[in-house]
C-alpha positions as CSV (number, residue, x, y, z in Angstrom):
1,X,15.8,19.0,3.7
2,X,16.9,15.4,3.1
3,X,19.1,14.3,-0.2
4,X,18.2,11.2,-2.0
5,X,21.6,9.7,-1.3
6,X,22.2,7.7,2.1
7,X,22.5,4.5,3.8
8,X,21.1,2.7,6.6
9,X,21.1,-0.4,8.1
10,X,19.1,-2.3,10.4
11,X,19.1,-5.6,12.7
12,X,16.7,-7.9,14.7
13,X,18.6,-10.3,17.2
14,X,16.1,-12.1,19.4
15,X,14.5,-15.8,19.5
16,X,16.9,-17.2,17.3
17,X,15.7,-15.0,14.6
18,X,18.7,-13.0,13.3
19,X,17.5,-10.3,10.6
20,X,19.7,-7.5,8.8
21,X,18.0,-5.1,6.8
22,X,20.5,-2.5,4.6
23,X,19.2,0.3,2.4
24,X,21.0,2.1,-0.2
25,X,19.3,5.2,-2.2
26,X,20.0,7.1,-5.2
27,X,18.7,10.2,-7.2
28,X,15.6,9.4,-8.7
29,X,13.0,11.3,-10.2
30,X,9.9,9.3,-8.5
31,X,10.0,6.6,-5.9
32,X,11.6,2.9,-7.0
33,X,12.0,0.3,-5.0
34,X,13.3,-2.9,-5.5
35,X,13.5,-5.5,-2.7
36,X,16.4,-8.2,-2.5
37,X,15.6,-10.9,-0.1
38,X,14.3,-14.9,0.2
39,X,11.3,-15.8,-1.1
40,X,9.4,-16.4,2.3
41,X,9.0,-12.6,2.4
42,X,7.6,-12.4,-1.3
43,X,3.9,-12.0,0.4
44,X,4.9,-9.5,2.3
45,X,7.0,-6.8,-0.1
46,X,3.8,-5.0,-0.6
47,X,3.6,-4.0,2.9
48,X,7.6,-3.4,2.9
49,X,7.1,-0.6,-0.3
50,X,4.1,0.7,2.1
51,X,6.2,0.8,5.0
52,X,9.2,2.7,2.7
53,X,7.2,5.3,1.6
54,X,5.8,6.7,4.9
55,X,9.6,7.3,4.9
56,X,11.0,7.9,1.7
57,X,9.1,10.2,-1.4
58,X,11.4,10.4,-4.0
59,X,14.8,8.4,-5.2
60,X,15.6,4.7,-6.2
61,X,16.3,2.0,-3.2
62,X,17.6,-1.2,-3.0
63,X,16.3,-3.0,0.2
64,X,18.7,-6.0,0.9
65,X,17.5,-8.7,3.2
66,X,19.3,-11.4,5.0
67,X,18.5,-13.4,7.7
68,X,19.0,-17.1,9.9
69,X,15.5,-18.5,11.4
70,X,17.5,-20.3,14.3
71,X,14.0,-21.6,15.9
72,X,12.9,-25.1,16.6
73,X,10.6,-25.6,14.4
74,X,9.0,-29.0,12.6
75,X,10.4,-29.3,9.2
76,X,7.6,-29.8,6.0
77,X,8.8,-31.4,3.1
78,X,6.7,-30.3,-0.2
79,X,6.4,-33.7,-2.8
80,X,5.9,-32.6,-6.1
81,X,3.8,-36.2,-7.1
82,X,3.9,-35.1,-10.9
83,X,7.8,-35.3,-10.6
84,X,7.6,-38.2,-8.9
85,X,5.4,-39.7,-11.3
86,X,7.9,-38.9,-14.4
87,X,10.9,-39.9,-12.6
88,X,9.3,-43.7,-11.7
89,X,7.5,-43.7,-15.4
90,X,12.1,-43.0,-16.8
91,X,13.0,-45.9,-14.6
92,X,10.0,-48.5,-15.8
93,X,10.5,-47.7,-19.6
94,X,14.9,-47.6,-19.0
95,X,14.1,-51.3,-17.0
96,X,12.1,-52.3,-20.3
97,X,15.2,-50.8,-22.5
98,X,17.9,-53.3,-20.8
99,X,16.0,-55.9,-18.9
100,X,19.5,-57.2,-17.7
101,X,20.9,-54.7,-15.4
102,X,20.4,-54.8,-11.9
103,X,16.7,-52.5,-11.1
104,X,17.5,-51.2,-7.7
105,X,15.1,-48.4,-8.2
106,X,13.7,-48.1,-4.5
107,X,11.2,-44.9,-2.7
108,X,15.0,-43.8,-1.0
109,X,16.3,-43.4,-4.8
110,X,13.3,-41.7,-5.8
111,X,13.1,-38.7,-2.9
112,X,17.1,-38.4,-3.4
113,X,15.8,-36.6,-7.1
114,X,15.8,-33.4,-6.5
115,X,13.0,-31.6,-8.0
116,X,9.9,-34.7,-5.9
117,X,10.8,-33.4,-2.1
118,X,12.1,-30.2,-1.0
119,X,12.0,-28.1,1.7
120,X,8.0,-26.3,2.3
121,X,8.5,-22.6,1.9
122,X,5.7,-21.9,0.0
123,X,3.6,-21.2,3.1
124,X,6.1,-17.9,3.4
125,X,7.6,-16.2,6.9
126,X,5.6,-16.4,9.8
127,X,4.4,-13.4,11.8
128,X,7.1,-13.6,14.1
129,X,9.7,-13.6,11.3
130,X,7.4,-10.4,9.6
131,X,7.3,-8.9,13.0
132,X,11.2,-9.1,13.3
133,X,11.5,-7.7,9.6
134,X,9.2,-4.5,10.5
135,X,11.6,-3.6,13.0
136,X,14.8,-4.0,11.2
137,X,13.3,-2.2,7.9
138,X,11.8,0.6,10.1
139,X,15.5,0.7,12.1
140,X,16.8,1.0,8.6
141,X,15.0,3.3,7.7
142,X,15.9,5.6,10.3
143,X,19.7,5.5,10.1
144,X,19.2,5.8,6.5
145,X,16.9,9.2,7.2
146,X,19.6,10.4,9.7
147,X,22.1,10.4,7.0
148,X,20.1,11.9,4.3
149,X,19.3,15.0,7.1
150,X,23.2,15.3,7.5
151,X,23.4,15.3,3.5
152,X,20.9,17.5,3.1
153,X,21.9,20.4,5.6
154,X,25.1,20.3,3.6
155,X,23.2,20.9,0.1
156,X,21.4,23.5,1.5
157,X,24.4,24.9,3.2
158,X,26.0,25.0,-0.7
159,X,22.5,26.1,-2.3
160,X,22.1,29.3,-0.2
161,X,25.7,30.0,-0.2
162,X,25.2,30.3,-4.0
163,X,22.0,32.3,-3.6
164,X,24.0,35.0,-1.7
165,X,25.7,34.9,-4.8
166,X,22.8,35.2,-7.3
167,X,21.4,37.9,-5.2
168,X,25.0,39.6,-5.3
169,X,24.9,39.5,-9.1
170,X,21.2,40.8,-9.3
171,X,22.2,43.6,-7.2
172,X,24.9,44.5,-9.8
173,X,22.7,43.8,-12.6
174,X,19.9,46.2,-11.1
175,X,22.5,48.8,-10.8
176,X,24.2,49.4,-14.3
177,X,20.5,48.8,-15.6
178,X,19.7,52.4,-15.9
179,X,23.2,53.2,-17.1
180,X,22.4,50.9,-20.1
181,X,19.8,53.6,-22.4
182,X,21.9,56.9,-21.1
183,X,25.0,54.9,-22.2
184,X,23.2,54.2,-25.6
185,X,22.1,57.9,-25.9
186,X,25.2,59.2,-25.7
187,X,26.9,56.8,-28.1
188,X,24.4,57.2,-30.7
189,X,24.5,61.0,-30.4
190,X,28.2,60.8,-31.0
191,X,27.9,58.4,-34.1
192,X,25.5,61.0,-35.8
193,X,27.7,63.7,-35.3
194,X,30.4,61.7,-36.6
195,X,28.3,60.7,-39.2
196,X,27.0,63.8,-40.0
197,X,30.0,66.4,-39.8
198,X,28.6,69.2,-37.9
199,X,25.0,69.4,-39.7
200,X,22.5,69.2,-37.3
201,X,20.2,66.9,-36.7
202,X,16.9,66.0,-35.2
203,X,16.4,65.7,-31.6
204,X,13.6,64.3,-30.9
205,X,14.1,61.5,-33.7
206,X,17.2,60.7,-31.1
207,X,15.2,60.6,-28.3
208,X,12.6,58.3,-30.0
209,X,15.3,56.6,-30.6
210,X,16.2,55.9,-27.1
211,X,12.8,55.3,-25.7
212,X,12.2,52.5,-27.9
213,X,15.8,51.1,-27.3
214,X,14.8,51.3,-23.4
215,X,11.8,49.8,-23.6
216,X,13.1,47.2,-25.6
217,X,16.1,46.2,-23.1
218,X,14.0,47.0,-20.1
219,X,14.8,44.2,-17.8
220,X,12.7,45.6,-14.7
221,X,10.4,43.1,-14.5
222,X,13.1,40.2,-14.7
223,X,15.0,41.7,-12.2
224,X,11.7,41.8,-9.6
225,X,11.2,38.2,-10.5
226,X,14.4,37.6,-9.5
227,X,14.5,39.0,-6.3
228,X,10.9,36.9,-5.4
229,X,12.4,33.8,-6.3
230,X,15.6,34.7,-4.3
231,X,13.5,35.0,-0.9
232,X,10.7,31.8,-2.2
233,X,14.5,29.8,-2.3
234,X,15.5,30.4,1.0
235,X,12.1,29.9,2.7
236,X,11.7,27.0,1.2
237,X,15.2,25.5,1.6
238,X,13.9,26.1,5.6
239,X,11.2,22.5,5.1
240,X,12.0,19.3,4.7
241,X,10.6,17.9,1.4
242,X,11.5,20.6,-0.8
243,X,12.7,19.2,-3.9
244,X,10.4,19.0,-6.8
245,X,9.5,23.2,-5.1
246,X,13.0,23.6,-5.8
247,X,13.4,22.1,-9.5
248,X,10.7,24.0,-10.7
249,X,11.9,27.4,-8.7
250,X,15.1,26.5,-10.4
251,X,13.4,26.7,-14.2
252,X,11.9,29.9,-13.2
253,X,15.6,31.4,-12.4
254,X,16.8,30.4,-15.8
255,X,14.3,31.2,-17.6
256,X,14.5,35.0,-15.8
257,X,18.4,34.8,-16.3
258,X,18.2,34.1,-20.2
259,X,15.9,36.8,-21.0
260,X,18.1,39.4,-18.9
261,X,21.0,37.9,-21.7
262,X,18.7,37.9,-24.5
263,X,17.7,41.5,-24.0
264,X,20.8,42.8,-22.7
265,X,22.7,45.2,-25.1
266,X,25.9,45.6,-22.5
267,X,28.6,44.1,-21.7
268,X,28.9,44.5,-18.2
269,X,24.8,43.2,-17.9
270,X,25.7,40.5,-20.2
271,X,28.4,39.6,-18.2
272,X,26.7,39.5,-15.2
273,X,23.5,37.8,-17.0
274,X,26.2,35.2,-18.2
275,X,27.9,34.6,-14.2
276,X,24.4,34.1,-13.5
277,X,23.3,32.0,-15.1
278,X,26.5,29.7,-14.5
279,X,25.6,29.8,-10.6
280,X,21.9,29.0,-11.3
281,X,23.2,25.8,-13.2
282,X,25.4,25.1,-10.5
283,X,22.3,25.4,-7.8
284,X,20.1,23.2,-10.6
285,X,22.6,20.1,-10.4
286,X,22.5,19.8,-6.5
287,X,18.9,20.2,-6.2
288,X,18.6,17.2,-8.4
289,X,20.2,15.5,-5.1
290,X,17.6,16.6,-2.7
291,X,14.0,15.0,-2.1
């Protein structure tokens, strides 16, 4: 089980190509990526997001790049010849505007604009610097992985500690269950005689009576449920992307847990019904941490 919280951080140290890759991830319904880094890798963040998800399934990361390319290398200077163009045509019609002043507007002025030569990065990182990248991300990803298994035997170490709890309170709730329709015989039987002052009255009406109220409140089938989705939690708390098995196992809890409530005409089973629930909730809010 991993959660969807965790960082990692990788680095690439070798001819004079220094690379540092750090990953930090968040709860997130579906996969989101979003890559911070210089624009020499922006033809390559494809394959990064490919490389991330043979990792990662679920959550939002940010993917921060840095990095110095110590190599010799010959340097490329891009020339932008429109800019070039508008900055000469501005000094020709300024040298018509005030014929006077001194025109000392030479090729050196010119490449001293900033926007006619700059660096050529266009072309992107070479396949050593991609290479170099690879193996930071994937180093990354690793110690970010390592640290989401640590997280995540903790949330399941929680989770199934709570589900000895659910199962506690089923096994309570399975218990006064039969009490419930005897209990509701034998204080309707009172009421009538109450009500009624020593005339007697009809017998089999009362037990009518108490058949439908039983197979109104009957909760037998919730309870079975229950106890499937009890063992269905802890085998699958046992592999290791488990989360969107778990969120929907989750809804099936509650919605097992709120009809035991809605059909539940004791207190004790209410009460139970009620702790229940509270501990399913509390088991909903940590799988929203796992992947």
């Amino acid at each position: 089980m991993f959660s969807m919280t965790g960082y990692g951080k990788g680095e690439y140290k070798e001819g004079g190509i220094e690379l540092t890759v750090e990953i930090k991830t968040v709860n997130n319904r579906y996969l989101d990526v979003s890559v911070k880094g210089a624009k020499v890798f922006a033809a390559y963040e494809e394959a990064l997001r490919a490389q991330i998800r043979e990792k990662l399934t679920r959550g939002h990361a940010d993917v921060y790049i840095n990095y110095v390319d110590k190599r010799e290398r010959a340097k490329t200077l891009y020339v932008d010849e429109g800019a070039a163009r508008s900055w000469y045509g501005a000094a020709q019609r300024l040298k018509a505007l005030f014929p006077a002043i001194p025109d000392d507007f030479t090729l050196t002025a010119l490449l001293r604009c900033g926007d006619v030569a700059r660096p050529e990065e266009a072309q992107g990182a070479d396949e050593a610097l991609f290479s170099a990248l690879r193996t930071a991300l994937s180093a990354a990803l690793d110690s970010l992985n390592a640290m989401r298994a640590r997280e995540g035997e903790k949330l399941a170490a929680d989770m199934l500690s709570r589900m000895d709890t659910v199962e506690k309170l089923v096994a309570d709730i399975s218990g006064r269950a039969p009490l419930v329709a005897q209990n509701y015989r034998d204080r309707l039987a009172e009421r009538m005689k109450e009500v009624l002052a020593g005339v007697e009255f009809d017998e089999a009406r009362l037990l009518t009576e108490v058949a439908v109220f039983a197979d109104r409140s009957n909760i037998d089938e919730e309870l079975t449920r229950l106890r499937s989705h009890i063992s269905q939690f802890r085998a699958i708390c046992a592999e290791e992307r488990v989360g969107r098995k778990l969120d929907f196992l989750v809804q099936e809890f509650n919605r097992e847990a709120n009809t035991i409530c809605s059909k539940s005409n004791d207190i004790a089973v209410t009460n139970s019904g009620l702790a229940l629930k509270n501990e399913i909730e509390k088991i909903r809010e940590q799988v929203q941490n796992v992947e």
